[in-house]
Every structure is written in structure tokens, then in C-alpha cells.
N, C-alpha and C positions, 0 to 999 in steps of 0.2 A: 770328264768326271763332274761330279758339282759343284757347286761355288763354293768357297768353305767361311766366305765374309760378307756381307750385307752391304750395297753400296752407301755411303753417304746420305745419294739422295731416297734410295728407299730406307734410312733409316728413321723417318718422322713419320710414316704411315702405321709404321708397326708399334712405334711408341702408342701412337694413337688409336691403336688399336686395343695394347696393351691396359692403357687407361681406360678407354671404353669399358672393355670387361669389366676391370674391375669397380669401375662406377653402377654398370651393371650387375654386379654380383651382390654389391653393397645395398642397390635397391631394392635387389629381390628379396633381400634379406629384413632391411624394414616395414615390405610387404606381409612378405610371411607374418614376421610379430606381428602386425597389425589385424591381421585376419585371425591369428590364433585366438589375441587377446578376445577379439569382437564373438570367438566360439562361445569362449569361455565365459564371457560378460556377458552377452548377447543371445547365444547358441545360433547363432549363424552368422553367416560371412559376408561382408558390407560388397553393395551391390550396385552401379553407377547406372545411370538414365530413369527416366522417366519421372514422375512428379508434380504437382499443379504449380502454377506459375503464379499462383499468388492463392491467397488464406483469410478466410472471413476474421481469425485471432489475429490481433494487434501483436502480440507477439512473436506468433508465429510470423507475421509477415515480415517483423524487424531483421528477425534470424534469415529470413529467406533473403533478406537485401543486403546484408551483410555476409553472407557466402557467397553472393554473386558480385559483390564487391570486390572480397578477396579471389575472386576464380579470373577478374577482368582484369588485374592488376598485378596478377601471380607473377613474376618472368619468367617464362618461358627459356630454361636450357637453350641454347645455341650447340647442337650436334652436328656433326659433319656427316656426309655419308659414311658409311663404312666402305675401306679400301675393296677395288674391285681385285680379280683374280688374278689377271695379270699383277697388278701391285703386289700381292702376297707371293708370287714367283718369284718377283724380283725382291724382296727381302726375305725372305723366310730356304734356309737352307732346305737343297736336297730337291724344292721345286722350280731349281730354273731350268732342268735336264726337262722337262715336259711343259716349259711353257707353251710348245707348239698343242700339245691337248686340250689349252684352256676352252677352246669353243665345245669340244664334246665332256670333257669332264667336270663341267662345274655343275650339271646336278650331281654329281657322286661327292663332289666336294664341299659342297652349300653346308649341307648337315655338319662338318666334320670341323668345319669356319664357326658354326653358330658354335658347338659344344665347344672350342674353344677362345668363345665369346668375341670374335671378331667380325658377328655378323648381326645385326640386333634380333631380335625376338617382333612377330606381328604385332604383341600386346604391348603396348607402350603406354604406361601410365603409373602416377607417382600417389605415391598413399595420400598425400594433400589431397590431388584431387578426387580420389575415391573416398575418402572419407564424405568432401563437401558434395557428390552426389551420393552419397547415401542420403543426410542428410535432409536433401529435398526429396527422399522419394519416404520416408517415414513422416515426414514432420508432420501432415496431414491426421495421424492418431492423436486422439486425444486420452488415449486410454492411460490411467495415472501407471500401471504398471510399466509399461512401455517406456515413458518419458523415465523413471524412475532406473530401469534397466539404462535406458542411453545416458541418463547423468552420470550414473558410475562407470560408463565406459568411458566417457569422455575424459572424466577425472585422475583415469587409471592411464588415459595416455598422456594425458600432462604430468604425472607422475614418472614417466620417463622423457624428461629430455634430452639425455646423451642419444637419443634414436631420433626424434622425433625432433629436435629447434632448430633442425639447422634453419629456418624459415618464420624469426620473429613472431614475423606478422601471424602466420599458424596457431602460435600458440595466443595472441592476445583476442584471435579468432575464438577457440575453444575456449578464454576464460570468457567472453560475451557470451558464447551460444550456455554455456553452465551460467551464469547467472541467469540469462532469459528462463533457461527453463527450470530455475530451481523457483521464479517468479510463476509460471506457470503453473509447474506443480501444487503451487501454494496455493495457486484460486481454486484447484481442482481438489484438493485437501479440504474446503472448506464448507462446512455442511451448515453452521448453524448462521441465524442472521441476526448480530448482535452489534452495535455501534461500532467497538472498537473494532470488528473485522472489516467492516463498512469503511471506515474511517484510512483506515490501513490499506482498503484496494483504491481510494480517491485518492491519494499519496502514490502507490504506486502509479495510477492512471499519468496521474500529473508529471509524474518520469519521463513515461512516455512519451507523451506530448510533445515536453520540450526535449527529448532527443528529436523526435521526428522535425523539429522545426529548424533544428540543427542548418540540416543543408539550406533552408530557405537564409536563413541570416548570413553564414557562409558563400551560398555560390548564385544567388536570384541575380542582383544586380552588383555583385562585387567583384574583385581580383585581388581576393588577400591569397591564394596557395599557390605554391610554386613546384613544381616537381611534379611526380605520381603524387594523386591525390591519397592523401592517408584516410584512415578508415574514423567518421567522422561519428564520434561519443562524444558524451560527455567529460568522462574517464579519460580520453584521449586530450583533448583540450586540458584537460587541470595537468595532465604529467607534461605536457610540453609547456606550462608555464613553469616549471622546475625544471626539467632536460628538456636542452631542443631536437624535434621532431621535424624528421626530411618530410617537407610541404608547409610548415606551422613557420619556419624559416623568419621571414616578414611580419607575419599577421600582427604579430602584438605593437609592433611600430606603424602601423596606421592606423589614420582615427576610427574606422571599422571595429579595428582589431581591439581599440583602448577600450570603447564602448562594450565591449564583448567582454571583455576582463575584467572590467567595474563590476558589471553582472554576476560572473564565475565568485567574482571577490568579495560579495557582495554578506552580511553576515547571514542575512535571511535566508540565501542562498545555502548558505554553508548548512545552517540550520534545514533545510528542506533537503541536502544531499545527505544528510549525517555525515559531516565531513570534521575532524577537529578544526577547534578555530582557537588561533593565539589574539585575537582580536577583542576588544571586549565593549566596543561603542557600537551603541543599535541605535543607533539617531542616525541623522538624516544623512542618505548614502552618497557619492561620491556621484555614482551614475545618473542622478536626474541635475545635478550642476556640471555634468558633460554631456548630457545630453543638452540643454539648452547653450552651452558654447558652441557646439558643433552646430546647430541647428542656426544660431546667429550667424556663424563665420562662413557658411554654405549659402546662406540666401545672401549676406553682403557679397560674395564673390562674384554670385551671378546677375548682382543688381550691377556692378561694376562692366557688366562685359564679359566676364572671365569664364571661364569653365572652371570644374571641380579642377585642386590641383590633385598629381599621380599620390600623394600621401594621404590623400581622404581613405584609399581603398575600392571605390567607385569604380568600376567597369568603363572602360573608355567609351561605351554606349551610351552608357546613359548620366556624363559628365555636363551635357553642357545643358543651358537654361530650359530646351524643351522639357528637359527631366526634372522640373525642380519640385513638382506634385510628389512623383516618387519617390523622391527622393528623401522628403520629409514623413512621409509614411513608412520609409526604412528605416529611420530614426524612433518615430511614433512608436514603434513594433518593439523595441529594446524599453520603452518608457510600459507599456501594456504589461511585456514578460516580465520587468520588478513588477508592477503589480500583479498581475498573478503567482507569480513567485512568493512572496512577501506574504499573501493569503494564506498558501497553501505551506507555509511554513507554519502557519498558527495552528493547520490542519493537524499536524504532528505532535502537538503541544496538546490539544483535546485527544486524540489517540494515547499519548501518556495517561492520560488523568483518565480514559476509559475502561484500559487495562487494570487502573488502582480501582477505580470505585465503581467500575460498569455501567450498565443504560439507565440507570436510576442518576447517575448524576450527570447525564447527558441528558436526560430528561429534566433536570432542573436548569440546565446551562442552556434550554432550547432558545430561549429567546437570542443570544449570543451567538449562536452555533449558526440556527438558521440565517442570521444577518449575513456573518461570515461566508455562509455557502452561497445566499444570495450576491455576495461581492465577487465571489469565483466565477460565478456564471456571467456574471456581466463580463468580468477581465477575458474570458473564452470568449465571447460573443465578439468584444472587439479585437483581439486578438484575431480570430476567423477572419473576421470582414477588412482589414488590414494586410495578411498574408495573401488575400484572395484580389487585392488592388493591387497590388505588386506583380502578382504572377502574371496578373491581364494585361499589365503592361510589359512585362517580359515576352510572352506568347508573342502579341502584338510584333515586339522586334523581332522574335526569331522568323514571322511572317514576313518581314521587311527583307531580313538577309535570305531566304530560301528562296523570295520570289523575284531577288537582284533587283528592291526599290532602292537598295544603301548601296554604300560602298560596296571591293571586293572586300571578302573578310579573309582579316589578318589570319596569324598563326594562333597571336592570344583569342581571337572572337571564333575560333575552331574549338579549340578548348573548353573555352566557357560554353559552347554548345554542346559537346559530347557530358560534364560535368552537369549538366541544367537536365538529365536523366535518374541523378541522384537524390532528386527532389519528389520525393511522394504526397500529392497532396490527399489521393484516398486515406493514405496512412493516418495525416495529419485530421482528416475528417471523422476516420471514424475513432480514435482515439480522444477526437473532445467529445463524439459523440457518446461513447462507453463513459468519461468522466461527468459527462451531463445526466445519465442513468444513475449512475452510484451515487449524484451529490441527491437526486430525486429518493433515493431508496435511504439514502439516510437522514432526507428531512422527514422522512414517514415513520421509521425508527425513534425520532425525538419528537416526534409529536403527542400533542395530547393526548391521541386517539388510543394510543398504546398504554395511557398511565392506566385501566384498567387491570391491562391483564399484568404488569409490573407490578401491580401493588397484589394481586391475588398470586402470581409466582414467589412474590416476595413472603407474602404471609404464609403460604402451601410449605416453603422452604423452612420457615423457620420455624411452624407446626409439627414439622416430618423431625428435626433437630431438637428441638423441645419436649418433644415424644419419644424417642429413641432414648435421650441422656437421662430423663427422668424414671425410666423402666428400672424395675428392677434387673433384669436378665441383662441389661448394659450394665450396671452401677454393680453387680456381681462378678463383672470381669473387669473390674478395673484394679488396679494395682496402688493405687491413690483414691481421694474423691473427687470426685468430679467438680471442674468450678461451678458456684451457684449460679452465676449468668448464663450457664447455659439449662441448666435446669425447668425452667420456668419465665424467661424474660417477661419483664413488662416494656411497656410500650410509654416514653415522656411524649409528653407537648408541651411546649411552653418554652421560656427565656429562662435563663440563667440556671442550665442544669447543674448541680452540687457534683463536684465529684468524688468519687466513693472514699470509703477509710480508705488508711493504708494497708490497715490489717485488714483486707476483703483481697485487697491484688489484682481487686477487677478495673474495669474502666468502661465508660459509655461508648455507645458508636451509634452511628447513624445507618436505618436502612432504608432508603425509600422516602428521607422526611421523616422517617421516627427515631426517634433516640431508644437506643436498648444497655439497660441498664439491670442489674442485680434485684429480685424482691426483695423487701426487707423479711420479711417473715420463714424465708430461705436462708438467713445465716446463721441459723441455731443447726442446721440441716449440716451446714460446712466443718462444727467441730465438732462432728457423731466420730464415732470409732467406724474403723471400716467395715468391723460385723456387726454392727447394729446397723448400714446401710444394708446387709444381705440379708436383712428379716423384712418381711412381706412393712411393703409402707403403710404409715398410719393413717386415716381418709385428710385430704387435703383442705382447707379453705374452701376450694371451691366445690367440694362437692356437699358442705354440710346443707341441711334442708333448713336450717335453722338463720336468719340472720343475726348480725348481737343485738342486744335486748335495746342500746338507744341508737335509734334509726332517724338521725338527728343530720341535718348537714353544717355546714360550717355559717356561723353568723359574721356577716359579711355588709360591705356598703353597695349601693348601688354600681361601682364603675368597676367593684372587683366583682360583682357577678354579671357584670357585663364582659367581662376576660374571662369567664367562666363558659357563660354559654360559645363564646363565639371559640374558644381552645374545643368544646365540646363537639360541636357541628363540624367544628374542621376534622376532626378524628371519629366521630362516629356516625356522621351520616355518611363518607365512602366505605366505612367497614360494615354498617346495617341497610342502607340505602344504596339510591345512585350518586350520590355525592349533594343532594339540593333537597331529594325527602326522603320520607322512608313509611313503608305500610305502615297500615292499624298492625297488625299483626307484631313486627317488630315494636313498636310503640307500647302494645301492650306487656310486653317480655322487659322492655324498661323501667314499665310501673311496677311490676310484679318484683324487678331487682330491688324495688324501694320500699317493698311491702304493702304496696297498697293491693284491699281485698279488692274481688270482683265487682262489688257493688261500688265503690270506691274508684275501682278505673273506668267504669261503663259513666257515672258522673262525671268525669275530669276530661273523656271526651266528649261529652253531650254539652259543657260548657263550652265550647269551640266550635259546636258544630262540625265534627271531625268524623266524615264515613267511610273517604278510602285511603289517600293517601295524603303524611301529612307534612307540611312545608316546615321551615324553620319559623316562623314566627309562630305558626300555629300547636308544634313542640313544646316551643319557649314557655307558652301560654298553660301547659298541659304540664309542666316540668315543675312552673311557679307553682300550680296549687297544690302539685305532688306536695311539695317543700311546704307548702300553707297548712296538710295535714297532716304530715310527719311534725311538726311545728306544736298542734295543739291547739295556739292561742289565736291562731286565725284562720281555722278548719272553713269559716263560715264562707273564704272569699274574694273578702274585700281589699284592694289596694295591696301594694308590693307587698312580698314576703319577706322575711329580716334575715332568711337563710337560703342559701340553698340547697337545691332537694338532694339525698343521698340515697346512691347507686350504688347496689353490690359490687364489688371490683372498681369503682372509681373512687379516686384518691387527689382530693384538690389541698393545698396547701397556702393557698396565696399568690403563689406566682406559676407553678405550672400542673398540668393534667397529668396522675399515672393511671393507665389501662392494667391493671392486675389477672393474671387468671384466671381470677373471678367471675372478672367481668364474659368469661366465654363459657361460661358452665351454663348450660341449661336450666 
């Protein structure tokens, strides 16, 4: 009959089989979710092979080295075969009457093993890694829907980690690859080209960068990690100085490791990662007075004889005095990134104030800004040519050890070679090269060359606003009145602007270099009843054909109508001119605001000699006699005028210029 009890020693095959199953039941099952979700999220089913092997995006290529990080590094299950036939005869009741059959019966029996999971399945593969070859075989779109579709899928499976964590490292894989591409999506979102967004992707560039240099200060010439090498961020280094991290182990007790945490710790630093800082001293950092100890206590060692000692961090290659070039250019390289670092924290700070006041006060802050970017670019420049003496002398050795001119190589100089793979220097190139493009595109954004059309968007804007709040068909749907600043603005020039009553509620602002501020002759407008604003308005100031009866300007001394003209030329030769003259045409539309007849302005340029276009002195000169015959008592000519001339719409006081609405009436 048959056996009615399982030997002993067949009973660990059958456990082991027993577990199998169910280890495989439980994968199949976070397979399934995983492919549902990806339906649902996705509308298709994540899909492994194929893919390019590297990406013109600096992003993209991050993501790509970082999944093939995690795919090098994954461990691999250790599975057993699954028990053969005979073994299942011999444990498994009822089949040891026919173990003589097992050489013909085990096709009939295969099928019968697998459905009760004792025999594995052909496809073998775990949602980790079909996720990260998806991954590479998409990342290639740049399509924002796409990217936008995989952020919320990825999100939604970090949102389950009772399925999904048993594997750490997986999930701080998916919060990388979701931030890379939520950075992504954001260049591809961006349509317009305004400083602050300018400003915004030089910052990000600058992330970049110093991720990608990561490994070179890491693993070029050093032996700070221990273990499996952990997945090498920034993010990753700041939590393992708070929790220790398998591989990080060491690193912060060698002078490598100290110099690399001055940096992380650095405030500018902090300020350039938005990181909080409990810190509050921005003076002079901790890391350029250990970078000059290191740097002393390294060259006295090898003056003395000695090699680097094992607590430098130093790679036992390149410990002893032949390395000592190097070895101070791996130093230099920490002293370069504070200053780059240190820069592009400032970077952040003009990105704030872009965001408040736009490219008009990047345009005024050009000359700063420019300095600044011009510093960034130098700190890149050596920065490159630093990381690039290093690597040549790394290449160099590993040409020593493959072509057996050195020693045999240890276990550690195995290591340190299979690790010296995680160093991209295309990465590192075209990333300063992309940050060299954005600092170029945003010193052209604060340039002069754009205060034109700043200042005519500026004026367009507040024309189209000025127009709109002043209509009646706006001031008929309003529920209130309208403030009088926006009604009508004038335009100040000049120092020590007054600021308004109290009973007005308004207050000046600046746009572009102009102060905008309340008319006066608008605040009798402010305490109408709301339905006398719904009756057709009465003709304005500016449009009467009449000027008032004394067309007089203000009698003044010589060095206050010298702050007159030059307030004047500054504000109205880039609003009528190119900013230095301005036609007969315009010139005559300035006589005609001051009353003077035809015959009258055809004289006042014949006295200049003035036929086409006319310069500021030549103005000046054309302004004076206006003012000599609006004046009366010196029509005839001669010597300064005792006033200056008055302009419909210009409003001089003594100390500053107002532009009135007036002054734009035809």
C-alpha cells in the first residue's frame, strides 16, 4: 500500500517547496497590482527590454544611471532548484507506489507540480525589475503628457507600500526618478522667457552639476565606502549625516569625508539646496580653513618621506609622493565647488526678488547680476579643468593596472575599478554645458538691449489697465469706486516722492523706473456717488482743446532748471524718442502742448538750425525760448529765461517731474 508518513529526510524538500509556492503566489500577486495599476494610470501594461543606452537630457540621463544603479546592486534571491520527481515521491503521500514510473510519467506530472506551485513558472521576474525596464524603454518621450501620465503612476505606487517596500532602496529609487521628472516636466511647461524662469533653470542646472560630480569627489581617487556602494545623491549624503547609511559607514571620519561635510554644511550650501538652516553665521566657512590644513598636513607628510596616512581617505594608489599634483587638485576641486556653490546661492536670492518685481528689476540690478554670472562661469570653467586632471591621472592608473605595469591588484583596487564606472564625465559636461547656455540667455534677458521693449510692454500694460478702469462700461459694474490710481496714473521722476494722504488709501509703486502714483485732479472723481460714476463722463483734462489762460512755467534759478531739463530728457526722450533724440515732428507736438503758434514754432527751430532730428542740447535750446515767449518779457531771445517753459501735462514742483494724462492727448 502506500506510505502514510513523509521520511525525515524528505521532509525539507517539501517545506521548500511549500514556501516556494507561496513566495510565488505572493509575487504574482504584486505583479498583477502592478500591471493593473499601470492599465489604469497608464492604459497599458509596463513592458521590459529595449531602450537607448544613454540621452541627449541631462535628466534623462540621471534617471537612466540611477536605475541601472539600482538594477547592479538589487540582490538577487538565492532559489534552489525546485525538488525533482523522484524527491516529490518520496515525500509526498500516495506517490511512492509509482516511483518506478517517474522516467515516463513526469510529462503527465510537470503540469500538475507547477499548478501546485512546486515547479517555478518560465517567466521569472519581480515588479522591481519590470518596472526599471520600463522605465528605460519610455524615458526617451519627451512628450509632457506622457511624463505627466508616469509621475502619477509612480506616485500611486509609492502610495502603497505594504505591497511594494519590501526593497528600500525601490522606493527612494521612485522618490529620485519623481523628482527628476517633476524637474522635467517643469522645463517642458515653460513657454515664456522671463528672468525669473531663466534664473530658476540656472539653479536647477547647478543641482545638477554638482550631483553629477558626486561620484568624481566620492570614488576618482578615494576609498571612503564600504559595502555595496549606495545610490550616490545629494539627499542620500545629508540623511546619512543624521542616520547611518550601509556604505556612508566611515566616510564622515576621514579627512575626505570632513571636507565633504564642511561643504554639505556649509550655509550657502543650505541656501542653494533650500534646506532649513538652524545656523545663522554667513561669514567665513569652516571648509576653506580645512581645506588649507589638509592641504599643509599632506604635503608635510610626503616632504617627510611618508605616504598619505589610511584616515586621509586617499586610495592606496595614489597615497604616496608620486601623487602629490593630484592629490592637491582633489583638494583644490572642494575649494572651486564652495565657490561655485556660494555664487549660485546668490542665484536664488535674485530669483526671489524676480518673482516680486520681474525683469524690470533685473534690468536695473544688471550690472550685479551680470558680475555674478560672469563669477559662475569662471567657477565652471575651473571647476571642468580640475575634474578633467584628475580623471587623466586616474585613466592613466587604471592603464598601469590592466596592462600589469603595477602591482597585482588587491581586492580594494578591484573595487575601486568596477566603482570608477559610476563616474560620468559626458554627464558632468554637458550639464555645465546646458548651465553655460542659461547663464548666456539670461545675461541677454538683463541686458540693455531689451530695456526697449520692457519699457513699451510696460507702458502697453498699463495703457490697456488705465483704459479699461476708466470706461464707463467697467466703473458701471463695479460694486464700489474704483481706486483713483488706477484710473488714470501719472508717471513721477524725481527724488523724494510725497507720499499720499491718508484719506486717498493709495500709495506710489515703481514700474520700470517710474513711480506711479494717484492724479490729483482724480480725487474729487473718488467721492462721486456710485450713480453719478454710471452717467456718460464729463470731457477730461486732456482732451479740452483749450489750455488755461496763463501758460506760464515755474520761475526758477539756474541749477533747478538744470534738474528740470535733465528729470525731463530722462522721461521723455525714451517715451517720444530713442532715448538721446527725438524728431522735428515730436518736437513740434511739444511746442504746440506749450501753445506756441505755427509761426512761433517754425522760428524756435530756425533759431537752432534744427531740420531733422533733434539732440538734447539742441531741445534744451528750443525749450528755453518756448519759456522766453510764454514769458512775455524776453520774447526777443536774449540770455537765459527766468522760467521754465510749460508743457500741457507736465507738472514740475521743485524737486520732481509729474507726466499727467495730458501729457498723451493729442
Amino acid at each position: 500500500m502506500y506510505d502514510s508518513a513523509p521520511s525525515e529526510q524528505g521532509d525539507l524538500p517539501l517545506r521548500w517547496s511549500r514556501v516556494e509556492a507561496s513566495w510565488r503566489r505572493k509575487r504574482q500577486k504584486r505583479l498583477d497590482l502592478l500591471q493593473d495599476l499601470a492599465r489604469r494610470v497608464l492604459g497599458r501594461e509596463l513592458v521590459s527590454g529595449g531602450g537607448p543606452e544613454s540621452y541627449e537630457n541631462t535628466v534623462a540621463e540621471s534617471v537612466l544611471r540611477a536605475v541601472r544603479q539600482y538594477q547592479d546592486q538589487r540582490p538577487r534571491s538565492e532559489r534552489c532548484a525546485p525538488p525533482t520527481f523522484g524527491e516529490c515521491c518520496a515525500v509526498t503521500p500516495g506517490l511512492s507506489a509509482v516511483r518506478s514510473l517517474s522516467s515516463s510519467a513526469g510529462g503527465l506530472l510537470s503540469p500538475m507540480l507547477q499548478h501546485a506551485g512546486l515547479v517555478k513558472d518560465e517567466v521569472d521576474v519581480d515588479p522591481e525589475d519590470l518596472l526599471c525596464e520600463d522605465v528605460r524603454c519610455w524615458l526617451s518621450s519627451t512628450s509632457r503628457g506622457e511624463l505627466e501620465r508616469h509621475l502619477g503612476f509612480y506616485r500611486q505606487v509609492l502610495m502603497r507600500p505594504e505591497v511594494f517596500a519590501e526593497d528600500p532602496r525601490f522606493f527612494h529609487l521612485l522618490v529620485f526618478l519623481c523628482e527628476r521628472l517633476e524637474e522635467l516636466l517643469g522645463r517642458l511647461s515653460v513657454t515664456s522667457r522671463d528672468c525669473a524662469t531663466q534664473l530658476a533653470k540656472v539653479i536647477s542646472i547647478g543641482k545638477e552639476l554638482l550631483d553629477g560630480l558626486l561620484p568624481v569627489l566620492l570614488l576618482s581617487i578615494c576609498d571612503l565606502l564600504d559595502g555595496p556602494t549606495p545610490l550616490l545623491s545629494i539627499e542620500t549624503l545629508l540623511s546619512s549625516i543624521e542616520t547611518p547609511i550601509d556604505g556612508f559607514a566611515k566616510l564622515w571620519d576621514l579627512d575626505c569625508g570632513r571636507i565633504l561635510y564642511e561643504l554639505l554644511r556649509s550655509q550657502h550650501f543650505r541656501d542653494f539646496w533650500e534646506l532649513r538652516s538652524d545656523r545663522g553665521d554667513r561669514g567665513q566657512t569652516k571648509l576653506l580653513d580645512l581645506w588649507l590644513e589638509l592641504r599643509h598636513s599632506w604635503v608635510d607628510a610626503l616632504d617627510e618621506g611618508e605616504d598619505l596616512a589610511l584616515g586621509s581617505g586617499i586610495h592606496q594608489l595614489f597615497r604616496s609622493k608620486s601623487s602629490r599634483e593630484v592629490q592637491q587638485q582633489y583638494l583644490d576641486l572642494y575649494k572651486q565647488l564652495d565657490n561655485l556653490i556660494k555664487f549660485l546661492s546668490m542665484v536664488a536670492h535674485y530669483r526671489r526678488l524676480a518673482n516680486i518685481a520681474g525683469d524690470a528689476a533685473m534690468y536695473h540690478l544688471r550690472s550685479t547680476l551680470h558680475h555674478l554670472l560672469q563669477e559662475i562661469e569662471i567657477a565652471v570653467a575651473n571647476t571642468l579643468a580640475l575634474v578633467s586632471r584628475i580623471m587623466e591621472e586616474v585613466r592613466r592608473t587604471v592603464m598601469n593596472i590592466t596592462s600589469g605595469n603595477a602591482k597585482g591588484a588587491t581586492g580594494r583596487t578591484l573595487t575601486w575599478l568596477g566603482r570608477l564606472q559610476m563616474i560620468d564625465e559626458l554627464s558632468v559636461a554637458r550639464s555645465a554645458t546646458s548651465l553655460l547656455e542659461a547663464i548666456q540667455e539670461l545675461r541677454f534677458l538683463s541686458s540693455d538691449s531689451r530695456l526697449p521693449e520692457l519699457r513699451k510692454s510696460c507702458q502697453q500694460s498699463l495703457q490697456q489697465i488705465c483704459e479699461i478702469t476708466a470706461s464707463v462700461e467697467f466703473r458701471s459694474r463695479c460694486a464700489e469706486v474704483p481706486p483713483t490710481a488706477l484710473l488714470a496714473p501719472d508717471v513721477f521722476v524725481g527724488d523724494d516722492v510725497e507720499s499720499p494722504k491718508e484719506d486717498q488709501k493709495l500709495e506710489i509703486f515703481e514700474v520700470a523706473g517710474a513711480r506711479i502714483g494717484p492724479p490729483a485732479h482724480m480725487e474729487a472723481a473718488a467721492a462721486q456717488p456710485l450713480e453719478a460714476l454710471r452717467q456718460p463722463l464729463p470731457p477730461s483734462e486732456a482732451s479740452r482743446s483749450t489750455p488755461p489762460s496763463e501758460l506760464q512755467g515755474k520761475e526758477c534759478q539756474q541749477d533747478e532748471q538744470d534738474r528740470f531739463y535733465e528729470l525731463f530728457f530722462a522721461a521723455v526722450l525714451p517715451l517720444l524718442g530713442d532715448g538721446t533724440s527725438i524728431s522735428i515732428e515730436q518736437a513740434t507736438s511739444l511746442l504746440q502742448k506749450g501753445g506756441l503758434s505755427e509761426q512761433q514754432q517754425q522760428e524756435a527751430f530756425e533759431s537752432v538750425g534744427a531740420e531733422q532730428d533733434l539732440e538734447s542740447e539742441e531741445l534744451r535750446r528750443v525749450l528755453e525760448r518756448m519759456a522766453r515767449v510764454q514769458d512775455g518779457d524776453q520774447a526777443s531771445g536774449a540770455g537765459a529765461p527766468r522760467r521754465i517753459p510749460w508743457i500741457h501735462g507736465l507738472l514740475w514742483d521743485g524737486r520732481r517731474l509729474r507726466i499727467g494724462e495730458g501729457f498723451y492727448a493729442p
